[in-house]
MIDO-442070 format. One record per residue (C-alpha): x negated, y negated, z negated; residue in three letters. Coordinates in steps of 0.2 Angstrom, whole numbers, always signed. Each point is the difference from the previous one (the first is absolute). Layout:
X  Y  Z  ALA
...
This chain:
-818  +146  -70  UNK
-2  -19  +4  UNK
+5  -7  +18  UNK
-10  -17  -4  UNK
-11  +5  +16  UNK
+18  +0  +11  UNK
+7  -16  -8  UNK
+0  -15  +14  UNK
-7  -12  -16  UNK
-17  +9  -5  UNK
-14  -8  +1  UNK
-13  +5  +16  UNK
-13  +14  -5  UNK
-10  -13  +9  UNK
-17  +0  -13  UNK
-19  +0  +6  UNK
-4  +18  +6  UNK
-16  -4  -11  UNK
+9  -9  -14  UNK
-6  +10  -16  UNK
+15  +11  -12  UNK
-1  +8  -18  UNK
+15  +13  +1  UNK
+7  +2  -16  UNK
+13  +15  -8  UNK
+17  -7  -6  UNK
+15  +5  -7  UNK
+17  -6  +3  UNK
-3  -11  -14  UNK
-14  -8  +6  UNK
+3  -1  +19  UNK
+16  -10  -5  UNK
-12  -14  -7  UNK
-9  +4  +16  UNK
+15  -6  +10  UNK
+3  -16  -11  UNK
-19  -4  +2  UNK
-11  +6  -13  UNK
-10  +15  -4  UNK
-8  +0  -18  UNK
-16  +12  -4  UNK
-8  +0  -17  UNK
-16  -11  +1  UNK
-13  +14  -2  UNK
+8  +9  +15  UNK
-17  -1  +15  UNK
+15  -8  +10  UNK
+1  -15  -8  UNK
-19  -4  +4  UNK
+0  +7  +19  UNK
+3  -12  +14  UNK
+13  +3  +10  UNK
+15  -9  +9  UNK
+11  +12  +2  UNK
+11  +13  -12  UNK
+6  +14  +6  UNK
+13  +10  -9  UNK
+2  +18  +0  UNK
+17  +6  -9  UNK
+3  +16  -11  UNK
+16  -3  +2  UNK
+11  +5  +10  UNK
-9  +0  +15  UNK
-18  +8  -5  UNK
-8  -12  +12  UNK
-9  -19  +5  UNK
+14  -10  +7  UNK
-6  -19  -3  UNK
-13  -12  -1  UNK
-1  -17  -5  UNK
-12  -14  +0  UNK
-6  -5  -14  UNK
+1  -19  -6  UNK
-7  +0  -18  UNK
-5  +8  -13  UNK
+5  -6  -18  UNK
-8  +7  -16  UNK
+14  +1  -13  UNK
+0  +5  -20  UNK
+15  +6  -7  UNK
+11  -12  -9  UNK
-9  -15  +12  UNK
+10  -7  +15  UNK
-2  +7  +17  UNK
+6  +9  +13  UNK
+8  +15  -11  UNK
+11  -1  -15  UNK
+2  +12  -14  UNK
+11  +12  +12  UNK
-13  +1  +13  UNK
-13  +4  -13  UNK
+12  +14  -6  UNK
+4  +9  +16  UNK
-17  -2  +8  UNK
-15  -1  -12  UNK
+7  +9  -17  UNK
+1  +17  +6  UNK
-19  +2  +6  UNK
-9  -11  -14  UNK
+2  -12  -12  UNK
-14  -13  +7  UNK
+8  -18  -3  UNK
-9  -8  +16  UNK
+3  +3  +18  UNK
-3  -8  +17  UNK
+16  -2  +9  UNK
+1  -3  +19  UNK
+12  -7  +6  UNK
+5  +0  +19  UNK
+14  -4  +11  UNK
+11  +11  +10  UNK
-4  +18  +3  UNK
-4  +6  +17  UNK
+7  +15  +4  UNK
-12  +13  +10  UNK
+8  +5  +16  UNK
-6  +19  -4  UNK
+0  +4  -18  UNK
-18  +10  -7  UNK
+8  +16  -5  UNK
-6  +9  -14  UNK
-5  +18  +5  UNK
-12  +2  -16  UNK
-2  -9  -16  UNK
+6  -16  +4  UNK
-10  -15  -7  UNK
-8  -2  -15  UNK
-9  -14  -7  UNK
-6  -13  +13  UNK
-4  +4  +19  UNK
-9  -11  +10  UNK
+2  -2  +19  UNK
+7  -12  +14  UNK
+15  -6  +8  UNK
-3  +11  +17  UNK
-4  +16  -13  UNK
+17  -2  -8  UNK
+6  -3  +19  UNK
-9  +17  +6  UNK
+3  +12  -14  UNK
+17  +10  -2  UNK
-6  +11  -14  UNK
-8  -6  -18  UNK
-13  +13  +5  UNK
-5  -8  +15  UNK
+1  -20  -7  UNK
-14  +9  -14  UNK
-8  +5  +14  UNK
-2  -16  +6  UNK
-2  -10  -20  UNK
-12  -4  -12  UNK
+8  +3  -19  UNK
């Protein structure tokens, strides 16, 4: 389980109630690029054309539930084999296992904010993209509840 929300140097869960969020699924894979700042998706994935700007990530594993958000700062549209954001181990651990589309949209973000009470999966989790705000991540403590309250 992560203690981000307890450490002294986390960044404030201070965001705009209103402020707009797309949560995403990730693996321990992907939520590891989260934390260095990026978060690819394949460029015919609806997200990639949605406004937002915040992500939201809710992790399979180990804890089955959202724990952070982050701002997002940009979104770069990278081919395989062309400079950017990720290299070829990035493409390998976070696009090849799901398609073999050779252009994604990577956002890229700065420090995760940890939310002071995790969403708790009591269902299915999250699949594909969810739709909501900052203060429906902040009032919802199950996944059931956050679909509730989001547009996918």
């Amino acid at each position: 389980m992560d203690l981000d929300r307890f450490a002294s140097d986390s960044p404030a869960d201070d965001a705009p109630g209103d402020a707009r969020v797309c949560v995403v699924a990730t693996r321990p894979d992907t939520f590891e690029r989260c934390r260095s700042g990026i978060y690819p998706a394949p460029r015919s994935y609806d997200r990639t054309r949605e406004a937002f700007e915040y992500m939201a990530f809710y992790r399979t594993d180990p804890v089955s539930a959202v724990t952070h958000y982050a701002p997002v700062r940009a979104r770069t549209e990278q081919t395989r084999g062309d400079p950017g954001p990720m290299d070829e181990a990035d493409w390998a651990a976070t696009i090849d296992p799901f398609t073999d589309e050779r252009v994604v949209v990577v956002f890229e973000f700065g420090d995760l904010v940890p939310l002071d009470s995790p969403v708790e999966n009591d269902r299915n989790g999250v699949r594909g993209a969810w739709y909501c705000t900052v203060s429906d991540l902040r009032a919802s403590a199950t996944t059931s509840a956050l679909s509730r309250r989001s547009r996918t």
